[in-house]
C-alpha positions in Angstrom: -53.1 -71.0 20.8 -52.3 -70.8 17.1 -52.0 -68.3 14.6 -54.1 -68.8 11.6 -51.2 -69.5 8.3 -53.2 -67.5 6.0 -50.0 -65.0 5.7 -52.5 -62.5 6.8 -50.2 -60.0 9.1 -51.8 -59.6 11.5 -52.5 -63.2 12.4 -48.9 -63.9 12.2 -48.7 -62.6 15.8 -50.4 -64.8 17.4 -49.6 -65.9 19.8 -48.6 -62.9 21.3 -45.4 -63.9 22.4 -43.6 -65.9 19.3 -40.5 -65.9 18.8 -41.1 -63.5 15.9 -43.1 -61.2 18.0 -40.4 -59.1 18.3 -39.2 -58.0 15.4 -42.6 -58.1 13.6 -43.2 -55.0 11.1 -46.9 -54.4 12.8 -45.5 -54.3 16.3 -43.6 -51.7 18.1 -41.9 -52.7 21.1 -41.1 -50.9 23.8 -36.3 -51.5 24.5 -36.8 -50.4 27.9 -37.6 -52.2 31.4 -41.1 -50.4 32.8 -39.0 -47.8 35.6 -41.6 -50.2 38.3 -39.5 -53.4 37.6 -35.7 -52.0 37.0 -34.9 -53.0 40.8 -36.3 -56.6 39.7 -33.4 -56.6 37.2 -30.9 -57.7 39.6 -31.6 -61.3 39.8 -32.9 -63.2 36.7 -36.4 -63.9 35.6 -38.3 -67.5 35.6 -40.2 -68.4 32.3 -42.8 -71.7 33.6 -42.8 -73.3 30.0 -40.5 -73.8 27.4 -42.9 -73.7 24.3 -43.2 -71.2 21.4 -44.5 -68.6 23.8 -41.7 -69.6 26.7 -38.8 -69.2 24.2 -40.9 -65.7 22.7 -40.4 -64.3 26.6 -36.8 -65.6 26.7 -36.1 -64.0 23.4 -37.7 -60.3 24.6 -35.5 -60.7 27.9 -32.2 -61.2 26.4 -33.2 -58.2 23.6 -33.2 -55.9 26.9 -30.4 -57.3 28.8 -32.8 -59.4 31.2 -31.5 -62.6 32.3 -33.9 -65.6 32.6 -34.1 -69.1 33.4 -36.8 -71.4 31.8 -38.3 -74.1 33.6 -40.3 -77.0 32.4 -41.3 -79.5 33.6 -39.7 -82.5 31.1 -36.3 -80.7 31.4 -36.1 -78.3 34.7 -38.2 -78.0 37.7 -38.8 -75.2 39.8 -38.1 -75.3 43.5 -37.5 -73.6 46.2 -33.8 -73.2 46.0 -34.9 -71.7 42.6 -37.7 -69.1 44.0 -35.2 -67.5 46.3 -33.0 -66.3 43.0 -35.6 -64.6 40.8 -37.0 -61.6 40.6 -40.5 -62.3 39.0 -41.9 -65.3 37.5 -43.8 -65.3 33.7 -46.1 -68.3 33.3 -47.3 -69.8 29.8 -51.0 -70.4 29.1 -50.7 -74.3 30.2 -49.9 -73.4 33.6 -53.2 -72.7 35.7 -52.8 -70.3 38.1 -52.7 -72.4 40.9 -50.1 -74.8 39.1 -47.2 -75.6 42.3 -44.7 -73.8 40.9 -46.5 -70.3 40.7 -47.9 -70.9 44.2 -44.5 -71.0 45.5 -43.1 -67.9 43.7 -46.1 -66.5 45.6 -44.9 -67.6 48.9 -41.9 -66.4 48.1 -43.3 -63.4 47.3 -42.3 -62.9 43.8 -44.6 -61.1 41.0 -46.1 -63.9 39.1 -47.7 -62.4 35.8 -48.9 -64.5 32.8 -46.9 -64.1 29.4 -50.1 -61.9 28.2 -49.9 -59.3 31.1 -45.9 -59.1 30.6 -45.7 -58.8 27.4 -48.6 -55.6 27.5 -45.7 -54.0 29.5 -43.3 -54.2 26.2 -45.9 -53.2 23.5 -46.7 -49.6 22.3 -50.3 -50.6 21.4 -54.1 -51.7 22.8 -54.3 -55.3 23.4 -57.3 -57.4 23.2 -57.9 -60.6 24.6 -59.6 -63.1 23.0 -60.8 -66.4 24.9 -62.8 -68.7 25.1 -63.2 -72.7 24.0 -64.5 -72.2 20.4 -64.4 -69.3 18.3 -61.1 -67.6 19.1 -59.7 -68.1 15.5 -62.7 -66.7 13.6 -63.0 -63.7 15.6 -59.1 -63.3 15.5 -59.8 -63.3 11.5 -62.4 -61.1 11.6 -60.8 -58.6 14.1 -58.1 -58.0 11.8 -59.8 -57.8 8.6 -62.0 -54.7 10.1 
């Protein structure tokens, strides 16, 4: 997904989890882990994708002390040597959910959450979705004009 370049604000945060997601002036972000993951924070976290959003996870992490490993699948699979070291897995939008990799955190019983649902955890705001195959940019624009 990609942010309109208009230099309107509040279209420069999307996707949701940029790299400059974090220190954006519209955004608050919450520093601490949710109190239901800090015994997660023992072993380190698996990002499936090393895109824009992948490196946006891997940037919030490392701001709260959160080691992570990315994975992708040009540079670094995932396998089950890997499953047994993390704590939970975060998954870009071009994994489905029944991509290999997430089915075997699963079976290792890992919490698998899309980059979306982890990054709601971190933010002091509403979030809303938008999907779909056509559209999603001209509702995004009109959304934040209103």
């Amino acid at each position: 997904m990609e942010g309109d370049k208009s230099g309107d604000p509040f279209l420069d945060i999307i996707p949701p989890f940029c790299p400059d997601w974090i220190s954006h002036p519209e955004i608050t972000v919450k520093q601490d882990i949710p109190e239901e993951w800090f015994h997660l924070t023992k072993q380190p976290v698996a990002i499936f994708g090393n895109g824009k959003s992948g490196q946006g996870a891997h940037s919030l992490l490392q701001k709260i002390g959160w080691d992570s490993v990315i994975y992708d699948q040009t540079e670094n699979d995932f396998r089950a040597s890997d499953a047994g070291k993390i704590s939970l897995v975060i998954y870009s939008p071009g994994f489905v959910p029944d991509h290999p990799w997430i089915e075997l955190a699963k079976k290792y019983g890992k919490l698998v959450l899309s980059e979306v649902d982890f990054a709601a955890k971190f933010l002091d705001a509403r979030v809303v979705a938008i999907t779909g195959t056509n559209g999603k940019s001209s509702l995004t624009t009109i959304l934040a004009h209103v």
